[in-house]
N, CA, C and O atoms as CSV, one atom per row, in Angstrom:
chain,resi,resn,atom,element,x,y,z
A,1,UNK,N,N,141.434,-4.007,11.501
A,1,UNK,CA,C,141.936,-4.944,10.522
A,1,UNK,C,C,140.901,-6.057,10.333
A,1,UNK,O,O,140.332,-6.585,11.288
A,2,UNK,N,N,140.583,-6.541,8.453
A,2,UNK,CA,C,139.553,-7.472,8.530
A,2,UNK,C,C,140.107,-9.032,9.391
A,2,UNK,O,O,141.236,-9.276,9.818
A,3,UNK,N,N,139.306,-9.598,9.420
A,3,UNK,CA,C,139.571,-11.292,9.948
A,3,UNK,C,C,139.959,-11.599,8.820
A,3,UNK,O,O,139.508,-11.193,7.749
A,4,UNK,N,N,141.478,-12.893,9.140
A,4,UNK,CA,C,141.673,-13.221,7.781
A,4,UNK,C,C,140.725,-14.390,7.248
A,4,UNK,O,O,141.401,-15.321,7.686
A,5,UNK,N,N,139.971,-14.827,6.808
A,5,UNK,CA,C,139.156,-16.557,6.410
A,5,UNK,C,C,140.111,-17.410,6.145
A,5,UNK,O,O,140.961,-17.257,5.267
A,6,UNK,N,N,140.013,-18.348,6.894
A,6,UNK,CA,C,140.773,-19.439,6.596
A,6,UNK,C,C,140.630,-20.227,5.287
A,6,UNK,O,O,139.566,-20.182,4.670
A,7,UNK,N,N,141.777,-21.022,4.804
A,7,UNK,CA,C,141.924,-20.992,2.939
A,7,UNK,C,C,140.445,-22.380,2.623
A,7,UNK,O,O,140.073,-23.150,3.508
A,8,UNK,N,N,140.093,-22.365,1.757
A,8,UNK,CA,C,139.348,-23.068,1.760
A,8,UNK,C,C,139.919,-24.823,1.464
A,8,UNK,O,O,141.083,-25.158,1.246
A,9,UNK,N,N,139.159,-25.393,1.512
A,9,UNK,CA,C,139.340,-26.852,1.527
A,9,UNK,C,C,140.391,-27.128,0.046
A,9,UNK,O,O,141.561,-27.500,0.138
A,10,UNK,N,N,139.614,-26.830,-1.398
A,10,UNK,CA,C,140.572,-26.725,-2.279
A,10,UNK,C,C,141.964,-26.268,-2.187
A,10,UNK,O,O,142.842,-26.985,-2.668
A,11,UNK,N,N,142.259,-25.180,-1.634
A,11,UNK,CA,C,142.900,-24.289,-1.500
A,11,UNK,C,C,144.306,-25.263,-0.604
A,11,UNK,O,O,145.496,-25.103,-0.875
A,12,UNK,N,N,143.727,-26.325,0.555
A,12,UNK,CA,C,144.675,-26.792,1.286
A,12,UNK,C,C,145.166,-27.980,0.219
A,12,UNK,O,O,146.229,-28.597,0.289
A,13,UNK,N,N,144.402,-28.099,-0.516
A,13,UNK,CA,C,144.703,-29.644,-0.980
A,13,UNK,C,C,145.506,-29.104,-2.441
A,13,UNK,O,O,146.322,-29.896,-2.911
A,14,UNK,N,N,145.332,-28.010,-3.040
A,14,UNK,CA,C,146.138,-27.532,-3.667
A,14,UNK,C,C,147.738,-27.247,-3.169
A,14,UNK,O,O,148.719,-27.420,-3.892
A,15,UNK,N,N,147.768,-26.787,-1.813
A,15,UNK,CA,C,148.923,-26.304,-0.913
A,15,UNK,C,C,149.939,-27.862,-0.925
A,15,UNK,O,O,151.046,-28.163,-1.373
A,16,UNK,N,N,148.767,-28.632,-0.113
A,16,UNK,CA,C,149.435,-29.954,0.000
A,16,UNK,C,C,150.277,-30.668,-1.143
A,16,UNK,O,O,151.436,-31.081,-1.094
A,17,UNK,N,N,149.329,-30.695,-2.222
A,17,UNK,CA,C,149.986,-31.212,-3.331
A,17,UNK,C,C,151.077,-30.768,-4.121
A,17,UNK,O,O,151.765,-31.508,-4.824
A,18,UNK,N,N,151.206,-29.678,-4.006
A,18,UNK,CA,C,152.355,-28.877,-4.525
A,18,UNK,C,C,153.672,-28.754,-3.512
A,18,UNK,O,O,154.761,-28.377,-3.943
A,19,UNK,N,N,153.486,-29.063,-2.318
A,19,UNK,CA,C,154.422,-29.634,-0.927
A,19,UNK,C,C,154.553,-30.862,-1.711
A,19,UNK,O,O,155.189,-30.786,-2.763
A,20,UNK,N,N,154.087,-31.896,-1.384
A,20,UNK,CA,C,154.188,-33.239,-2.356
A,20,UNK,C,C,155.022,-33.459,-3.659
A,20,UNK,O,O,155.742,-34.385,-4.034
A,21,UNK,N,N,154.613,-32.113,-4.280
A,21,UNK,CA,C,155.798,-32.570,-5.550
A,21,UNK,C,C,157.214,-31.837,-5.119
A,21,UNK,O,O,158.309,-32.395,-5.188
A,22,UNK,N,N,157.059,-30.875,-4.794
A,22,UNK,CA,C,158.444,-30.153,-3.764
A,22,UNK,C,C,159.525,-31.397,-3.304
A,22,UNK,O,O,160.690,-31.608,-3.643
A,23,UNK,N,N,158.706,-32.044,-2.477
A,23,UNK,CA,C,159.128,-33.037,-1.833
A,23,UNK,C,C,159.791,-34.536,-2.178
A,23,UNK,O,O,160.613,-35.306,-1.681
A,24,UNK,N,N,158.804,-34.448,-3.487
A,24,UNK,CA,C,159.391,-35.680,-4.194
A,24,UNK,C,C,160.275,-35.165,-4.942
A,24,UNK,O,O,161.225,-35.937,-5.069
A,25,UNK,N,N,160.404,-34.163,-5.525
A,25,UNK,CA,C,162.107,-33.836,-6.121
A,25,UNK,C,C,163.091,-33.792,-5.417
A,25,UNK,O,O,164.144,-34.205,-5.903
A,26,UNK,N,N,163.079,-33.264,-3.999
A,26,UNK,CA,C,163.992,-33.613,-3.037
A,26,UNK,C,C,164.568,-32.160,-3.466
A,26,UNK,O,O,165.753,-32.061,-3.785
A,27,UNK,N,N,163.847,-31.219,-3.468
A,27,UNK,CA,C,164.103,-29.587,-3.540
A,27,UNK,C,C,163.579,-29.343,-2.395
A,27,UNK,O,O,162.669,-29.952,-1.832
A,28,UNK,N,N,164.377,-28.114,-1.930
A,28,UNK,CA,C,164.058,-27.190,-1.277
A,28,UNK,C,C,162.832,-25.686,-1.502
A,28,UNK,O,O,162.602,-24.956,-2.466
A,29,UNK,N,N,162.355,-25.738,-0.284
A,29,UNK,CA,C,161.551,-24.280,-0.757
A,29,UNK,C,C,162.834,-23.422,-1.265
A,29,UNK,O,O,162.758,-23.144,-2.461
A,30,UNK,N,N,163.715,-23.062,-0.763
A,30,UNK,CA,C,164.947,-21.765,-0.836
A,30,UNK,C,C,165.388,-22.122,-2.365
A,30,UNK,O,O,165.601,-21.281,-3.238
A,31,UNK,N,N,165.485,-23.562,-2.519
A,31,UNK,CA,C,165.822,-23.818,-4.280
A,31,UNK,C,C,164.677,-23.562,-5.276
A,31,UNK,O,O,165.095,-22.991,-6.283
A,32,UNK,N,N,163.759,-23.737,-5.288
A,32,UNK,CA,C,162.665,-23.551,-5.838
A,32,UNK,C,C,162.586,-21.884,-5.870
A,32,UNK,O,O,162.842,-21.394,-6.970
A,33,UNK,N,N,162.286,-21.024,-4.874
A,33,UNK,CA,C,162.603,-19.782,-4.659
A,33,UNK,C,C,163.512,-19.196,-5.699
A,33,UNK,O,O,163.184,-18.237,-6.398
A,34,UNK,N,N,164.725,-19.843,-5.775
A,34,UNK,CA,C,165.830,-19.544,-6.317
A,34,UNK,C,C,165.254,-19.461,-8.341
A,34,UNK,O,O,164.908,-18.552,-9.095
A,35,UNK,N,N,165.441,-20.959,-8.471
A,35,UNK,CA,C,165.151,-21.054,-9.928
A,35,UNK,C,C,163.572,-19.769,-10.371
A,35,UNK,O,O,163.408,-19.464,-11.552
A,36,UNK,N,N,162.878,-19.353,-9.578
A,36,UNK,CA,C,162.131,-18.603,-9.913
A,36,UNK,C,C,162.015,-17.289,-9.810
A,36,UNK,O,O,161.142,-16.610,-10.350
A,37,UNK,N,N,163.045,-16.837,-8.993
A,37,UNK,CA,C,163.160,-15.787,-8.715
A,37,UNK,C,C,162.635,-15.622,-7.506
A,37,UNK,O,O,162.964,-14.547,-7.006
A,38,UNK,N,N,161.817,-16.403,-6.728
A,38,UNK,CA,C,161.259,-15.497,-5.555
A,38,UNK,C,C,161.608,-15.092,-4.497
A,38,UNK,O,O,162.781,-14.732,-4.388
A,39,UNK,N,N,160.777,-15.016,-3.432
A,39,UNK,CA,C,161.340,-15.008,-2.174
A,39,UNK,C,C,161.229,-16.830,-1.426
A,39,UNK,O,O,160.425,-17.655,-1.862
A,40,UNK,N,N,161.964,-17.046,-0.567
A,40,UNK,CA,C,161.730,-18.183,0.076
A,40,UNK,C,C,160.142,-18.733,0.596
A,40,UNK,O,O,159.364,-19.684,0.526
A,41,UNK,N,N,160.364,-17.036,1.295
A,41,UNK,CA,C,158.758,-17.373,1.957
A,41,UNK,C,C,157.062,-17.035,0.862
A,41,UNK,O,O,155.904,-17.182,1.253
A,42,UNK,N,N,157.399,-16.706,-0.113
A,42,UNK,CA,C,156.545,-16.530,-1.130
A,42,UNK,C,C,156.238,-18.569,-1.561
A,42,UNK,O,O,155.144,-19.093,-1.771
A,43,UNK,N,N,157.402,-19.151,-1.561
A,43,UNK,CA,C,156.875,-20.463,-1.638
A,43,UNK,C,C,156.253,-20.863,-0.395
A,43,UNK,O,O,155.196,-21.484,-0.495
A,44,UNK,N,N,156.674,-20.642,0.665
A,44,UNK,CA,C,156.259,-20.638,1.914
A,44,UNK,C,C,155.064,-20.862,1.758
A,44,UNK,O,O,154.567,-21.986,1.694
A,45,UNK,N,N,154.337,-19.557,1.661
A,45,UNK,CA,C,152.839,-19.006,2.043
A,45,UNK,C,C,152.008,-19.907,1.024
A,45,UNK,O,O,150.960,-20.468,1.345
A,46,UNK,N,N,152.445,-19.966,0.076
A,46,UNK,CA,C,152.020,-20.495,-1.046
A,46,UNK,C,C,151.794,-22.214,-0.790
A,46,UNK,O,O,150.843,-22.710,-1.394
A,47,UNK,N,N,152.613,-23.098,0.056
A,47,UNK,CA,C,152.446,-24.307,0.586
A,47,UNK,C,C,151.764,-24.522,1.789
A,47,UNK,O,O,151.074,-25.479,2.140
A,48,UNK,N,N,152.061,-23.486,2.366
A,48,UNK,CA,C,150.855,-23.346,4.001
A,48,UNK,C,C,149.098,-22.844,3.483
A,48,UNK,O,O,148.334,-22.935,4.444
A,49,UNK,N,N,148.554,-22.465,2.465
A,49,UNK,CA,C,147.810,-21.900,1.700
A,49,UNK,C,C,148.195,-20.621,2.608
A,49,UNK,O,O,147.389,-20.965,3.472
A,50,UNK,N,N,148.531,-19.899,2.935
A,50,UNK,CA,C,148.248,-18.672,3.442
A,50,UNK,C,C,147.798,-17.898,2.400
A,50,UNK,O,O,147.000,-17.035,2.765
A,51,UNK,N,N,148.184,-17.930,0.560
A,51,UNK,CA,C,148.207,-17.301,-0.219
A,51,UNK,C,C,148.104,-17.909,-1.081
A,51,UNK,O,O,148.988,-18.730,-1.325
A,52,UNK,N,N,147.155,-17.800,-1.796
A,52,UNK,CA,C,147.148,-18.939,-3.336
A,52,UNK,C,C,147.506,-18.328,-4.150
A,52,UNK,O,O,147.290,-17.152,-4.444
A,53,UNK,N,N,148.360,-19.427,-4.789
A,53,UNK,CA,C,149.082,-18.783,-6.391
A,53,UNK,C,C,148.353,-18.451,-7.569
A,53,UNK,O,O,147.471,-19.135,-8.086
A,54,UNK,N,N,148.883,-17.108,-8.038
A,54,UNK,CA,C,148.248,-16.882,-9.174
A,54,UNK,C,C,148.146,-18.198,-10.367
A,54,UNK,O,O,148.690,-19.302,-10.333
A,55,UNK,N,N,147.348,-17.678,-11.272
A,55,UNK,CA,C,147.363,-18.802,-12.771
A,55,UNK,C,C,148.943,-18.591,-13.110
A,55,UNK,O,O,149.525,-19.661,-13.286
A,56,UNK,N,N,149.651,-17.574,-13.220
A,56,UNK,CA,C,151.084,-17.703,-13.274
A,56,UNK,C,C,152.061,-18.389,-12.924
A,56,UNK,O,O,152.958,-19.041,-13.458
A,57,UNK,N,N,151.575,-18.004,-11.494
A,57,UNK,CA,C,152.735,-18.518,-10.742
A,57,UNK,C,C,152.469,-19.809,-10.471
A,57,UNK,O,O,153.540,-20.414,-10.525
A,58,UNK,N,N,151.529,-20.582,-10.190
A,58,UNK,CA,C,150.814,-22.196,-10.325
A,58,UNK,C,C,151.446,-22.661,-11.513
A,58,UNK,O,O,152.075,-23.707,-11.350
A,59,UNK,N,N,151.456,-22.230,-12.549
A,59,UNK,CA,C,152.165,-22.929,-13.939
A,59,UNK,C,C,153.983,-22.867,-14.092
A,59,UNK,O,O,154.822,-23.625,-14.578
A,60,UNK,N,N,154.014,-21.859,-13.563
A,60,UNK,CA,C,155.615,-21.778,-13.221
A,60,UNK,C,C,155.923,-22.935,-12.134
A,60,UNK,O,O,156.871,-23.719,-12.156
A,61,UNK,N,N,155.177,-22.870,-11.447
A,61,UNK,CA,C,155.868,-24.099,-10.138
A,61,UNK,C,C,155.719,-25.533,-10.864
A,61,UNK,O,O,156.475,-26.492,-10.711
A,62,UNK,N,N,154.522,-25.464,-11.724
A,62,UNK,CA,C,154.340,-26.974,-12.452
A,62,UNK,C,C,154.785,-26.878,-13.080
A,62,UNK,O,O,154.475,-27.908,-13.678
A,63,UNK,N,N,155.832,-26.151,-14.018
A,63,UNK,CA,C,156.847,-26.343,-15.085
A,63,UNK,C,C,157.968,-26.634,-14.149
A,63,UNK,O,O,158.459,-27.741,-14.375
A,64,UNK,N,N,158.510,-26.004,-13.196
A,64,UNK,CA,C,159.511,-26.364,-12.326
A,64,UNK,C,C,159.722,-27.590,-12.119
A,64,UNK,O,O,160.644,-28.368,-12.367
A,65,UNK,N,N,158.376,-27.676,-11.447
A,65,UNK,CA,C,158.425,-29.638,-10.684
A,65,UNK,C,C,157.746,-31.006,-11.962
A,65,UNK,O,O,157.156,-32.077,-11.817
A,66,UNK,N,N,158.244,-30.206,-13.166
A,66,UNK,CA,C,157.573,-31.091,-14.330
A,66,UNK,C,C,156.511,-32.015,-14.212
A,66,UNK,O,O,156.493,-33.231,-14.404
A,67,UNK,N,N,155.631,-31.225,-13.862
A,67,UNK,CA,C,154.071,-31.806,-14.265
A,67,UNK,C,C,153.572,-31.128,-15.505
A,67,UNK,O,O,153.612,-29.944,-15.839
A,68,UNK,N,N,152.955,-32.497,-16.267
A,68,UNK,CA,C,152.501,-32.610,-17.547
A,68,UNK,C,C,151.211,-33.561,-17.235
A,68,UNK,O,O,150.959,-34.256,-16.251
A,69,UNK,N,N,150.345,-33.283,-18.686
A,69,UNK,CA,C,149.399,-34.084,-18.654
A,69,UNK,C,C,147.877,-33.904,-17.677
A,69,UNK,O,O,147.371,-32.817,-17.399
A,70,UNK,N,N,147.560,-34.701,-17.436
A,70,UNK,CA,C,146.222,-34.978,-16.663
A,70,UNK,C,C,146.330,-34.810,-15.706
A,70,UNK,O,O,145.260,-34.469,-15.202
A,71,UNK,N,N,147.630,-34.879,-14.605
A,71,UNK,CA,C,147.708,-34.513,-13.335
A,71,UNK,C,C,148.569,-32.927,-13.298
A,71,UNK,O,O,149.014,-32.547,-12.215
A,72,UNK,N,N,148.742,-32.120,-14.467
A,72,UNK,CA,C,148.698,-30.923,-14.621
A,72,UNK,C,C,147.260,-30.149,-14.702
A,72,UNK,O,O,146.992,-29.265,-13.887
A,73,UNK,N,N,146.422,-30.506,-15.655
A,73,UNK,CA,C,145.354,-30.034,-15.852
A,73,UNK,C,C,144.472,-29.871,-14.525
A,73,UNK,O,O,144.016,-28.795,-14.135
A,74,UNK,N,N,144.345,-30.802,-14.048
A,74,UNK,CA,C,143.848,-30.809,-12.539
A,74,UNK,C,C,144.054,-30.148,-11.285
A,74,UNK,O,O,143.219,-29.738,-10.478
A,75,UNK,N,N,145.660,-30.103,-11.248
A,75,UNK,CA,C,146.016,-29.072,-10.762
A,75,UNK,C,C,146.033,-27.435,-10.960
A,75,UNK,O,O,146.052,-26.434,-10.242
A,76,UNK,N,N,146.016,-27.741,-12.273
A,76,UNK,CA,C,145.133,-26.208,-12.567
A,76,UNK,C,C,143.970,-26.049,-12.274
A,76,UNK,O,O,143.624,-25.356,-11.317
A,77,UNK,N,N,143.206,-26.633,-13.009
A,77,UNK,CA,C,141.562,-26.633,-12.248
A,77,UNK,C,C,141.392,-26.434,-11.038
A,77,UNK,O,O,140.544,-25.647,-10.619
A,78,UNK,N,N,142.281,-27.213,-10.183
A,78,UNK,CA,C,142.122,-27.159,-8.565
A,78,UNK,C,C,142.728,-25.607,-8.679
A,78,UNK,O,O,142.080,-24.701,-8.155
A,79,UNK,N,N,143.807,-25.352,-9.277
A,79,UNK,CA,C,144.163,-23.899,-8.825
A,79,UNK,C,C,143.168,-22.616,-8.929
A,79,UNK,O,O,143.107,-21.700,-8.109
A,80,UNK,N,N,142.397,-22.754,-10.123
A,80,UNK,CA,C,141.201,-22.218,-10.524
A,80,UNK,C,C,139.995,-22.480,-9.608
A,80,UNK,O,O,138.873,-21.974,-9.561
A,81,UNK,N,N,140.380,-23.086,-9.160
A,81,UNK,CA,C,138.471,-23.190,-8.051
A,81,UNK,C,C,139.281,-22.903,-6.287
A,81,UNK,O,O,138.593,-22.814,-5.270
A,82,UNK,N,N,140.274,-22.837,-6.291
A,82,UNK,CA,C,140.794,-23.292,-4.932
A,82,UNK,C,C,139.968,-21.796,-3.749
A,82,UNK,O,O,139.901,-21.753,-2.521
A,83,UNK,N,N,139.626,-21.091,-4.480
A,83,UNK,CA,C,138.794,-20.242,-3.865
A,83,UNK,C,C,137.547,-19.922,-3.447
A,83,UNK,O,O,137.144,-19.054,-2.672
A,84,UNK,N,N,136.837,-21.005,-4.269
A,84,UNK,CA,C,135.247,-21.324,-3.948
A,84,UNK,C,C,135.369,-21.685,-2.418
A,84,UNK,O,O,136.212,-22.347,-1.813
A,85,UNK,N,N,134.330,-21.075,-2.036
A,85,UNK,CA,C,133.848,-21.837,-0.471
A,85,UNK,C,C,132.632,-22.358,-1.379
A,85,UNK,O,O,132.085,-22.112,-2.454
A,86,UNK,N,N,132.527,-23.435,-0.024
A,86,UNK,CA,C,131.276,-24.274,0.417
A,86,UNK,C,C,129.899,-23.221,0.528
A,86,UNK,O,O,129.758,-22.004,0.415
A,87,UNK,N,N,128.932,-24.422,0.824
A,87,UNK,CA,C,127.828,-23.604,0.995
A,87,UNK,C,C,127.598,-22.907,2.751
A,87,UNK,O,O,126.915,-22.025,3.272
A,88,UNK,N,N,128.765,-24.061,3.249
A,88,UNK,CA,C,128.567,-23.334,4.422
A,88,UNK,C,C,129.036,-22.452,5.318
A,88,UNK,O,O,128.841,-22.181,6.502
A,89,UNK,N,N,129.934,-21.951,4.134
A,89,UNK,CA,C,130.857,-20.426,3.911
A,89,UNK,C,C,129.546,-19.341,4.741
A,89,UNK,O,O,129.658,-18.574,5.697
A,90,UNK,N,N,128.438,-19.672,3.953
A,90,UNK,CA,C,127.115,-18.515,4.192
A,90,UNK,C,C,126.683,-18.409,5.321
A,90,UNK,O,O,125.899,-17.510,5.620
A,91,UNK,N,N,127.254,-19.610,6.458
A,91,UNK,CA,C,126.643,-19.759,7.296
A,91,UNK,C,C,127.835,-18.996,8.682
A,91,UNK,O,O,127.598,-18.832,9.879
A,92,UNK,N,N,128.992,-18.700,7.947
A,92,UNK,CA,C,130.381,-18.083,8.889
A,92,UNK,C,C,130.029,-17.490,9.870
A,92,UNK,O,O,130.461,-17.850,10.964
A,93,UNK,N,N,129.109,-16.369,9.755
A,93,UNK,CA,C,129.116,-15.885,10.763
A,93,UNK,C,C,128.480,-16.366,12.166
A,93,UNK,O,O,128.709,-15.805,13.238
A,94,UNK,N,N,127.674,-17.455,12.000
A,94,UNK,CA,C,127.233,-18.787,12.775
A,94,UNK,C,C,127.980,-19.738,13.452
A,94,UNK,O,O,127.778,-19.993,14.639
A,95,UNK,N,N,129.123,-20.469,12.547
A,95,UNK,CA,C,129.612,-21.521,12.773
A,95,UNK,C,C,130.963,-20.700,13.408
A,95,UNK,O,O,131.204,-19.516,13.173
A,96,UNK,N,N,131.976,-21.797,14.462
A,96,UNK,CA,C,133.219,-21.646,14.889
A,96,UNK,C,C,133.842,-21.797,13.684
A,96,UNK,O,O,133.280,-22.285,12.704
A,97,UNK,N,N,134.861,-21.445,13.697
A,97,UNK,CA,C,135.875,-21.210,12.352
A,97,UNK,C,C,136.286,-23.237,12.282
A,97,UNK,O,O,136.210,-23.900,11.248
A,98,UNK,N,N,136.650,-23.739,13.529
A,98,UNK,CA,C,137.007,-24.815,13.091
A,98,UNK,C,C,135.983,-26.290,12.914
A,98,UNK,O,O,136.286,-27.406,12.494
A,99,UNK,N,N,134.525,-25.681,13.486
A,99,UNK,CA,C,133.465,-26.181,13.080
A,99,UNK,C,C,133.264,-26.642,11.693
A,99,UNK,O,O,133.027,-27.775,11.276
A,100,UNK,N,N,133.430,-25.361,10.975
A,100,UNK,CA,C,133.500,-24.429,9.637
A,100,UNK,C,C,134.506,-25.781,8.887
A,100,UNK,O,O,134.037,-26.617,8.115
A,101,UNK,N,N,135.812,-25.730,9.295
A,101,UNK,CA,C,137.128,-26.667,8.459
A,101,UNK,C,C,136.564,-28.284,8.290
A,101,UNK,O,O,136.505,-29.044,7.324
A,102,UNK,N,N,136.147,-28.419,9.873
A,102,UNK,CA,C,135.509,-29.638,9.630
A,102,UNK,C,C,134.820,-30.261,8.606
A,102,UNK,O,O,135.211,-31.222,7.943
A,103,UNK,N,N,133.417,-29.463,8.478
A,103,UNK,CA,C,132.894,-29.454,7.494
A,103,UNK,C,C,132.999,-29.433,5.851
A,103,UNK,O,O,132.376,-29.857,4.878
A,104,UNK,N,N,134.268,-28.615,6.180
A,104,UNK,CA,C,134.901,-28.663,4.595
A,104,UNK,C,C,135.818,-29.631,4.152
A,104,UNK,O,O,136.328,-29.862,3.056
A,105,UNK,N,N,135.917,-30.204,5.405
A,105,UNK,CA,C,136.768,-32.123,4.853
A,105,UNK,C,C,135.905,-32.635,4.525
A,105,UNK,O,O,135.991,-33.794,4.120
């Protein structure tokens, strides 16, 4: 089985922020789940980055938690890059994995 890579720096701060608006509606993952159809833990993975959301499903959660505007767009963008590594992605097989995170703060 491959190693999984840990999510990249975008990727957490995308996770985070979308926890953040979760949070400020005072919803639940299981409600959120609900209005979308998913599974619970599909929001789950999706707030832990274990799994980044498609362009779909990123716009569905920001229609959910009504983001509009400039702090929509951004969050798309961030959703759109949240997969770039660093430059010192190249260097993985070198660095400790949490060497590696460091660096990407």
């Amino acid at each position: 089985m491959p190693e999984r890579r840990a999510p990249s720096v975008r990727g957490r701060q995308l996770a985070a922020e979308l926890r953040r608006l979760r949070d400020a509606l005072r919803l639940t993952g299981e409600e959120v789940a609900e209005r979308l159809r998913w599974s619970p833990s599909k929001v789950s993975r999706i707030e832990t980055a274990t799994t980044a959301p498609s362009v779909a499903d990123l716009r569905q959660l920001l229609d959910v938690y009504e983001v509009a505007g400039t702090p929509r767009e951004r969050l798309e963008l961030l959703g759109q890059t949240a997969g770039q590594r660093g430059w010192w992605d190249a260097y993985a097989d070198t660095l400790n994995s949490d060497y590696a995170a460091l660096i990407g703060l």
